[in-house]
N, CA, C and O atoms as a GROMACS GRO file, in nm:
protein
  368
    1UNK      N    1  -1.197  -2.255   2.304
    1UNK     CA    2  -1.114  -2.202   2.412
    1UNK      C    3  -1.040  -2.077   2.365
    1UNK      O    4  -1.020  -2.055   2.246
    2UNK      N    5  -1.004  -2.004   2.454
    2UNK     CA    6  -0.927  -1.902   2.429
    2UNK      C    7  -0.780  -1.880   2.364
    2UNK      O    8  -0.695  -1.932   2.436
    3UNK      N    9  -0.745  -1.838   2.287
    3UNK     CA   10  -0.604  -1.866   2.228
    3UNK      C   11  -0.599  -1.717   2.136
    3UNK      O   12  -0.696  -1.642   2.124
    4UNK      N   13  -0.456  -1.693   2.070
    4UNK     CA   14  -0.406  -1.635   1.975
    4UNK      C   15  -0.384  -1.712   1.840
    4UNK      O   16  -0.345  -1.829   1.832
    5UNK      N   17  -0.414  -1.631   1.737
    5UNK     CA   18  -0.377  -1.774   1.654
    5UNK      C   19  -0.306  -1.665   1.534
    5UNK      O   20  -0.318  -1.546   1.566
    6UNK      N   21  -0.227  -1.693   1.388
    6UNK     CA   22  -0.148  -1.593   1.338
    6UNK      C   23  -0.139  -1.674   1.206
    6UNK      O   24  -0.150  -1.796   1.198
    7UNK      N   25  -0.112  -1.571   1.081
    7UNK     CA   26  -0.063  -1.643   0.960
    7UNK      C   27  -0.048  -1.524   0.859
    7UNK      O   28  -0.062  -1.403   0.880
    8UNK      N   29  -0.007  -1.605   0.718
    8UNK     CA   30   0.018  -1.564   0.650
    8UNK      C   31  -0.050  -1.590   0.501
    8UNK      O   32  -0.078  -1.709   0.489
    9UNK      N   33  -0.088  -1.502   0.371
    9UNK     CA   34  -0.142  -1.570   0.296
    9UNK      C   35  -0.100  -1.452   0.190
    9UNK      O   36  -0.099  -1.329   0.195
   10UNK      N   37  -0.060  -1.575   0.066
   10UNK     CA   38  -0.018  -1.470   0.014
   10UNK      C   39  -0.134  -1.435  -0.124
   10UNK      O   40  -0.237  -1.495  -0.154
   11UNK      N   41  -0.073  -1.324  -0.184
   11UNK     CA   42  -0.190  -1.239  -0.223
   11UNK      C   43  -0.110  -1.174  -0.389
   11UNK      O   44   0.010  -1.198  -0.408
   12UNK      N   45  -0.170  -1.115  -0.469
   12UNK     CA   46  -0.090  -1.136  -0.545
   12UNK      C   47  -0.017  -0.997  -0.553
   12UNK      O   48   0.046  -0.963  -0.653
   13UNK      N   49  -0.024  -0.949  -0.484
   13UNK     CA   50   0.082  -0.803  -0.458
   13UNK      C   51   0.152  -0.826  -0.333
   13UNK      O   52   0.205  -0.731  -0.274
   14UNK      N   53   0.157  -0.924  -0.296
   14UNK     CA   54   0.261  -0.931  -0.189
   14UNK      C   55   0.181  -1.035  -0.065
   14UNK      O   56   0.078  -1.097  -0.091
   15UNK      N   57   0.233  -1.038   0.034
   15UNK     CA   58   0.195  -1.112   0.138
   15UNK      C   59   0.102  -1.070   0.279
   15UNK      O   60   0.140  -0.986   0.362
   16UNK      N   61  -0.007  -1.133   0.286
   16UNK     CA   62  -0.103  -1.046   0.352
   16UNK      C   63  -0.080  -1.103   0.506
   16UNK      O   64  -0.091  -1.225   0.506
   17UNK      N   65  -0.048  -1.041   0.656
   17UNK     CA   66  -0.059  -1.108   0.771
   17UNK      C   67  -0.196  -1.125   0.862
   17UNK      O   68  -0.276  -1.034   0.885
   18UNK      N   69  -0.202  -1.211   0.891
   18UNK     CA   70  -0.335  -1.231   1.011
   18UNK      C   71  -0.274  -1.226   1.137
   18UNK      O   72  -0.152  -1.233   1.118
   19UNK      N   73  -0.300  -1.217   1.260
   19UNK     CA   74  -0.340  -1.233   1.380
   19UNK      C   75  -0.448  -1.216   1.418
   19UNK      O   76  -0.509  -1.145   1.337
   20UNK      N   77  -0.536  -1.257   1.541
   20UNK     CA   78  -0.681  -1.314   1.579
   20UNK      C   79  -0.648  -1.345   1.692
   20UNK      O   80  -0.553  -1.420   1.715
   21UNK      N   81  -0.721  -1.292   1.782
   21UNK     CA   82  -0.740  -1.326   1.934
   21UNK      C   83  -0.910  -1.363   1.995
   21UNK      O   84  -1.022  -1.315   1.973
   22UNK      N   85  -0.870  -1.445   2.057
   22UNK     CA   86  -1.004  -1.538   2.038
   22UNK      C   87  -1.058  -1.548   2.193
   22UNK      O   88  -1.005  -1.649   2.238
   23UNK      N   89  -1.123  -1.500   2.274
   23UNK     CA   90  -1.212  -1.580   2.404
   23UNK      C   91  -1.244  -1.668   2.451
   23UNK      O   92  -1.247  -1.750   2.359
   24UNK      N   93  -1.282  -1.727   2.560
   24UNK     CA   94  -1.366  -1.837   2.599
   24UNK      C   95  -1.486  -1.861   2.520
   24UNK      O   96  -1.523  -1.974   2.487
   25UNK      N   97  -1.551  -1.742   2.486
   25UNK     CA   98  -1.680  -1.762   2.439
   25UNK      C   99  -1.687  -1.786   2.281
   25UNK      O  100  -1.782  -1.818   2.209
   26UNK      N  101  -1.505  -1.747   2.244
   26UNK     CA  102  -1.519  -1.796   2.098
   26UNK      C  103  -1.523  -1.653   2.030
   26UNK      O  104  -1.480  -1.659   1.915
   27UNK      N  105  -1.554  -1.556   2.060
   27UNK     CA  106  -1.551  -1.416   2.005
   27UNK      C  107  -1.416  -1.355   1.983
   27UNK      O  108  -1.323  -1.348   2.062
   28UNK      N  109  -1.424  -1.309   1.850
   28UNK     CA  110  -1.274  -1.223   1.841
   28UNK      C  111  -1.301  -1.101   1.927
   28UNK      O  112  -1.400  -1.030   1.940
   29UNK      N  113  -1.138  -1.100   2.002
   29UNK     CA  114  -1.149  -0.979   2.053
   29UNK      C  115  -1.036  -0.893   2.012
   29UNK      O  116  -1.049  -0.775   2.042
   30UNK      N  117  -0.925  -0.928   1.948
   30UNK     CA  118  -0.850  -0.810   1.856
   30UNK      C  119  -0.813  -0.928   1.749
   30UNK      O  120  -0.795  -1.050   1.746
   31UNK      N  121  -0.814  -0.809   1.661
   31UNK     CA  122  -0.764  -0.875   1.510
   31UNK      C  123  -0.657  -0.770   1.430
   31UNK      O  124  -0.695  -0.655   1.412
   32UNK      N  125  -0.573  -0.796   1.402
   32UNK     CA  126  -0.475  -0.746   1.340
   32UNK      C  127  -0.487  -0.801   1.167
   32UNK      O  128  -0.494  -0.924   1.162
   33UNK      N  129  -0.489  -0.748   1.062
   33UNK     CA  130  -0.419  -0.757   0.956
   33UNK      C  131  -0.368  -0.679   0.866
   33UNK      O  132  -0.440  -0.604   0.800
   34UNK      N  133  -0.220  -0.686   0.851
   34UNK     CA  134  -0.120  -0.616   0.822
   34UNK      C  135  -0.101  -0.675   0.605
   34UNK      O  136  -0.023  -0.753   0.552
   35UNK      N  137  -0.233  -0.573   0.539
   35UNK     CA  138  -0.177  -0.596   0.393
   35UNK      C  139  -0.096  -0.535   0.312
   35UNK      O  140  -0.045  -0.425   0.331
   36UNK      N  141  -0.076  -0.636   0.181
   36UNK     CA  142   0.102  -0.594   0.108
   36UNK      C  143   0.068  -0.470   0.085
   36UNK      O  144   0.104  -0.457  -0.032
   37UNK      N  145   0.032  -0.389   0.110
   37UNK     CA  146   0.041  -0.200   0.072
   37UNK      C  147   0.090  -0.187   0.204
   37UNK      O  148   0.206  -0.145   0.209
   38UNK      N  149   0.032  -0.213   0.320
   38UNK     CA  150   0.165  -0.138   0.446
   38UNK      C  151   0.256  -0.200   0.394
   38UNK      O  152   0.321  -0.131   0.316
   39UNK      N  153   0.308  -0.366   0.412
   39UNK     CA  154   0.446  -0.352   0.402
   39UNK      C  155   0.527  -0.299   0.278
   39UNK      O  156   0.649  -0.280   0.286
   40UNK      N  157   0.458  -0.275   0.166
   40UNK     CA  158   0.510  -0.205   0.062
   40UNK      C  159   0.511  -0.063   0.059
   40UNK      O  160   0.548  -0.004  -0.043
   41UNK      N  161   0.467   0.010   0.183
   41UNK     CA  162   0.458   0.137   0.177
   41UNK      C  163   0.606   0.204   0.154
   41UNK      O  164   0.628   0.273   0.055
   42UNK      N  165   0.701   0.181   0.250
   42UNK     CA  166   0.800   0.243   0.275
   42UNK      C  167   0.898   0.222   0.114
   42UNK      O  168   0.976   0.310   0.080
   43UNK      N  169   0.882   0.129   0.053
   43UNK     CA  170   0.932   0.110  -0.068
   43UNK      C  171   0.840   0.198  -0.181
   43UNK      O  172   0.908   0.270  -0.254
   44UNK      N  173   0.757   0.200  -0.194
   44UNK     CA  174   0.628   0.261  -0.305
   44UNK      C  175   0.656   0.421  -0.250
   44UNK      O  176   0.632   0.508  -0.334
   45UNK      N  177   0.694   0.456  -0.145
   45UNK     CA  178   0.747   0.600  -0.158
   45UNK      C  179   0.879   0.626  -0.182
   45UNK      O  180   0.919   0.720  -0.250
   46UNK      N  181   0.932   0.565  -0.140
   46UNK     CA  182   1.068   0.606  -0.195
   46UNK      C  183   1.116   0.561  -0.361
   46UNK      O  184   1.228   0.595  -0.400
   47UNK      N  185   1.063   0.516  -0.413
   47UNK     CA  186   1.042   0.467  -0.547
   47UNK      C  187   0.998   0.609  -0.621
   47UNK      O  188   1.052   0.664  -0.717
   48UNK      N  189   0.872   0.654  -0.539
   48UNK     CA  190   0.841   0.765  -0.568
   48UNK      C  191   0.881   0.900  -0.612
   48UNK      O  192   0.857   0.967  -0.712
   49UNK      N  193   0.983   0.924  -0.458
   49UNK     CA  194   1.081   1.032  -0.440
   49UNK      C  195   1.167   1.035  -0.569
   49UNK      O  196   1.217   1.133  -0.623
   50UNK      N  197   1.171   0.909  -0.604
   50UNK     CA  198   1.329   0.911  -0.730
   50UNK      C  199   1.218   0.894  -0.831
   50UNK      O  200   1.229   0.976  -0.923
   51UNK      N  201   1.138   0.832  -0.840
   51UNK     CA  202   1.061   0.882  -1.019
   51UNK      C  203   1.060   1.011  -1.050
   51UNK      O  204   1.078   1.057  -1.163
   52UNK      N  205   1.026   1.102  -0.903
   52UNK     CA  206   0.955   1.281  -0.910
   52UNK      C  207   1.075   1.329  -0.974
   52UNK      O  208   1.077   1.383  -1.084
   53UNK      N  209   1.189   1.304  -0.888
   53UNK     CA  210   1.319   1.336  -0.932
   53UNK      C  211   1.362   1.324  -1.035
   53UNK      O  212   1.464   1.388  -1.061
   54UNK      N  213   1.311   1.249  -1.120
   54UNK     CA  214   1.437   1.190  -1.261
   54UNK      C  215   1.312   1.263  -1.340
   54UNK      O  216   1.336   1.280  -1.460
   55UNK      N  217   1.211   1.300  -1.305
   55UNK     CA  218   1.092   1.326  -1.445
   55UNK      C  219   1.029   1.489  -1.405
   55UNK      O  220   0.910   1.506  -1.432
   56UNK      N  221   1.109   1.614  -1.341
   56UNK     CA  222   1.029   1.751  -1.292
   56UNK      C  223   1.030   1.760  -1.436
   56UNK      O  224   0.914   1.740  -1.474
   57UNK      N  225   1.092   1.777  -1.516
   57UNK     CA  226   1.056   1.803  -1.654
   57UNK      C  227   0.922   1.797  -1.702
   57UNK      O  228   0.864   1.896  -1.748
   58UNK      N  229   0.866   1.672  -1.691
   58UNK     CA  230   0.725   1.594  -1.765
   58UNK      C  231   0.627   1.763  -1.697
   58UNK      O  232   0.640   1.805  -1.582
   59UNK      N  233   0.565   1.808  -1.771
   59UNK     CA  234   0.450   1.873  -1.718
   59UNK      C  235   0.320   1.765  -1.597
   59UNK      O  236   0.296   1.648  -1.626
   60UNK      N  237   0.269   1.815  -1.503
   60UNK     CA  238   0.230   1.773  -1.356
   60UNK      C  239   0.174   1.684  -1.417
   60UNK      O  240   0.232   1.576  -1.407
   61UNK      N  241   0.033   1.685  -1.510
   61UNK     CA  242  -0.028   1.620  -1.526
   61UNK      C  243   0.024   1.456  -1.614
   61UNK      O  244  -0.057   1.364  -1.632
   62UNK      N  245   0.142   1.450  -1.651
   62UNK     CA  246   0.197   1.354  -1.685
   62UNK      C  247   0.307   1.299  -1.578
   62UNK      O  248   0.355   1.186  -1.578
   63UNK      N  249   0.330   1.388  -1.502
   63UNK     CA  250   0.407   1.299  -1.375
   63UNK      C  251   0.291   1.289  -1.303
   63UNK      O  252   0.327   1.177  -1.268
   64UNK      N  253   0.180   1.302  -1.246
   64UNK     CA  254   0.112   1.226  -1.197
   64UNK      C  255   0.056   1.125  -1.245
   64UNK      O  256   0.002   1.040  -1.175
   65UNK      N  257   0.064   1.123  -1.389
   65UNK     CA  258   0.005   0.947  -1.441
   65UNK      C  259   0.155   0.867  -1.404
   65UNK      O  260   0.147   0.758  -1.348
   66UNK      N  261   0.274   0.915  -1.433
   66UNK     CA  262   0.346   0.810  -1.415
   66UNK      C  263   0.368   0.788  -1.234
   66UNK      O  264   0.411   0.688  -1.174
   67UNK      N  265   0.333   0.887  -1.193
   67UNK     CA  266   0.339   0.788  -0.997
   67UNK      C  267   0.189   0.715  -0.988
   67UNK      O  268   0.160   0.664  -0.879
   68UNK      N  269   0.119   0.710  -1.068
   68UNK     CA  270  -0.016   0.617  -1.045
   68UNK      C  271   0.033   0.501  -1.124
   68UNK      O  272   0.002   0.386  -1.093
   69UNK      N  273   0.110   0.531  -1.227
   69UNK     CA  274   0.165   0.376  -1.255
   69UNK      C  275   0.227   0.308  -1.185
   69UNK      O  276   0.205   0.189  -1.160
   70UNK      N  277   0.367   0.418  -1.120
   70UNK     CA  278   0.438   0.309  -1.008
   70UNK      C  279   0.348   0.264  -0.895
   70UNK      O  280   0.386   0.151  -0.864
   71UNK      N  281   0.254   0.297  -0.826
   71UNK     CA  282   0.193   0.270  -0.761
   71UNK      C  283   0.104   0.166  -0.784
   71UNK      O  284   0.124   0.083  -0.695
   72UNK      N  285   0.023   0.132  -0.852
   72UNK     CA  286  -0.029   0.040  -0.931
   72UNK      C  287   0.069  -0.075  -0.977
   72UNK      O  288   0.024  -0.190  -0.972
   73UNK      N  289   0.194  -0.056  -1.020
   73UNK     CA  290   0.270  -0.174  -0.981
   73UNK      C  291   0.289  -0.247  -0.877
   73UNK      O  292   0.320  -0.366  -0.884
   74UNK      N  293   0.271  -0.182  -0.765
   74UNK     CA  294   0.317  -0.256  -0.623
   74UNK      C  295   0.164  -0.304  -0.624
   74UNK      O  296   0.155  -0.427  -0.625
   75UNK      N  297   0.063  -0.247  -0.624
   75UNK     CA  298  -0.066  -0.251  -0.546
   75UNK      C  299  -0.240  -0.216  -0.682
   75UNK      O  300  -0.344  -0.151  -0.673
   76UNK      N  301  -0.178  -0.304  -0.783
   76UNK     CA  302  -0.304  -0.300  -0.848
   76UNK      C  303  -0.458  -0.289  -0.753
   76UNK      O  304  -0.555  -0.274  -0.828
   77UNK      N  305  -0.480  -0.293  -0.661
   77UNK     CA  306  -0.574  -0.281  -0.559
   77UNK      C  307  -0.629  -0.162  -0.500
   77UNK      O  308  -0.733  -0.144  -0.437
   78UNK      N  309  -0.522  -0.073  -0.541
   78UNK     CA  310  -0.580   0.008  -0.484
   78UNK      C  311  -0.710   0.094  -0.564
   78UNK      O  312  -0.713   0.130  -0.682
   79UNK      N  313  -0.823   0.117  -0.448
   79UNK     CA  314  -0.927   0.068  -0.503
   79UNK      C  315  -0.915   0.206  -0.609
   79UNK      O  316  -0.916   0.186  -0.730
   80UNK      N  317  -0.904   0.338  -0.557
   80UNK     CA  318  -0.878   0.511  -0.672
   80UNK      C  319  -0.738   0.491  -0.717
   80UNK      O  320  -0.679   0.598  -0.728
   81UNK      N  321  -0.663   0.378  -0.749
   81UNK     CA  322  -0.508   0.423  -0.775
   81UNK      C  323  -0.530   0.540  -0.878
   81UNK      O  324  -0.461   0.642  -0.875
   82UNK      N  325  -0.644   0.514  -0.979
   82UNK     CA  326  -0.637   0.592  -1.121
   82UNK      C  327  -0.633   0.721  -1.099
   82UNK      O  328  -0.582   0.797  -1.182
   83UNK      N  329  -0.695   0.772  -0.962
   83UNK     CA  330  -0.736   0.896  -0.991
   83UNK      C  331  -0.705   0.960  -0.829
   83UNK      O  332  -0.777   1.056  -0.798
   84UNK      N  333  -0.621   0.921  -0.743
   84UNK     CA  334  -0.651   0.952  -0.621
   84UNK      C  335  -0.519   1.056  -0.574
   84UNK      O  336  -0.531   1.123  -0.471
   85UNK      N  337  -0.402   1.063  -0.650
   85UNK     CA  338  -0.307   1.122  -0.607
   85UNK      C  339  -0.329   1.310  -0.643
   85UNK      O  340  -0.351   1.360  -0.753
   86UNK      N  341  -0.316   1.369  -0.535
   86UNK     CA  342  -0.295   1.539  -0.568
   86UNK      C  343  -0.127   1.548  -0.536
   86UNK      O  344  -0.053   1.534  -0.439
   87UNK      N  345  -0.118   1.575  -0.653
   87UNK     CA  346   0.013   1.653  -0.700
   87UNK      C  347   0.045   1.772  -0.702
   87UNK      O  348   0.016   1.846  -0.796
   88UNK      N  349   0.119   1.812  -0.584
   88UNK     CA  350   0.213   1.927  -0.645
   88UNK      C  351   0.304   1.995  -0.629
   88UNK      O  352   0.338   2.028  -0.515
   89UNK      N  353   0.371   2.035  -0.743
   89UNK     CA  354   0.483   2.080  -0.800
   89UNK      C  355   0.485   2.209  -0.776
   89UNK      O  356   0.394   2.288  -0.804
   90UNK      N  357   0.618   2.242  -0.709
   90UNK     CA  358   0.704   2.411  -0.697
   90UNK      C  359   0.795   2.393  -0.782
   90UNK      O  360   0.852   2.290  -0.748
   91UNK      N  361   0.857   2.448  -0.903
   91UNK     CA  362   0.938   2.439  -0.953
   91UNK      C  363   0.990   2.585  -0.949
   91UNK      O  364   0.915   2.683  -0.958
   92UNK      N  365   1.136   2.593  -0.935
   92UNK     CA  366   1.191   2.765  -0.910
   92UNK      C  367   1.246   2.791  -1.059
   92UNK      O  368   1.295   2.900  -1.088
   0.00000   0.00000   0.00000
């Protein structure tokens, strides 16, 4: 029968959400899932903002290994963390 159905499961970077909407015929017809990198987004940047901040010193290529570290803390998952961030720096 037709219904909504919803949950939670957790994951080891955080907590992953389901929702599932289901038909008469039994077919999904929307599916929602919300994983721990959205809800960790708004934190994993602003984490960010203040690493860039405390480290313009480090030459680029060493502040971009250390925001692939913080990032990789929240979200070992991500599948390029190693190599996916373009960085860059204006310094006056």
């Amino acid at each position: 029968r037709a219904g909504t159905g919803f949950g939670a499961t957790e994951a080891p970077r955080g907590i992953c959400y389901h929702r599932y909407s289901i038909d008469d015929a039994g077919l999904i017809t929307d599916a929602k899932i919300v994983p721990p990198t959205s809800v960790n987004q708004p934190t994993i940047e602003a984490d960010l903002r203040e690493l860039v901040q405390t480290h313009l010193d480090l030459p680029d290529d060493e502040l971009r290994h250390h925001c692939e570290v913080a990032i990789r803390n929240y979200d070992p998952c991500i599948s390029c963390a190693t190599h996916f961030l373009d960085l860059t720096v204006e310094r006056k």
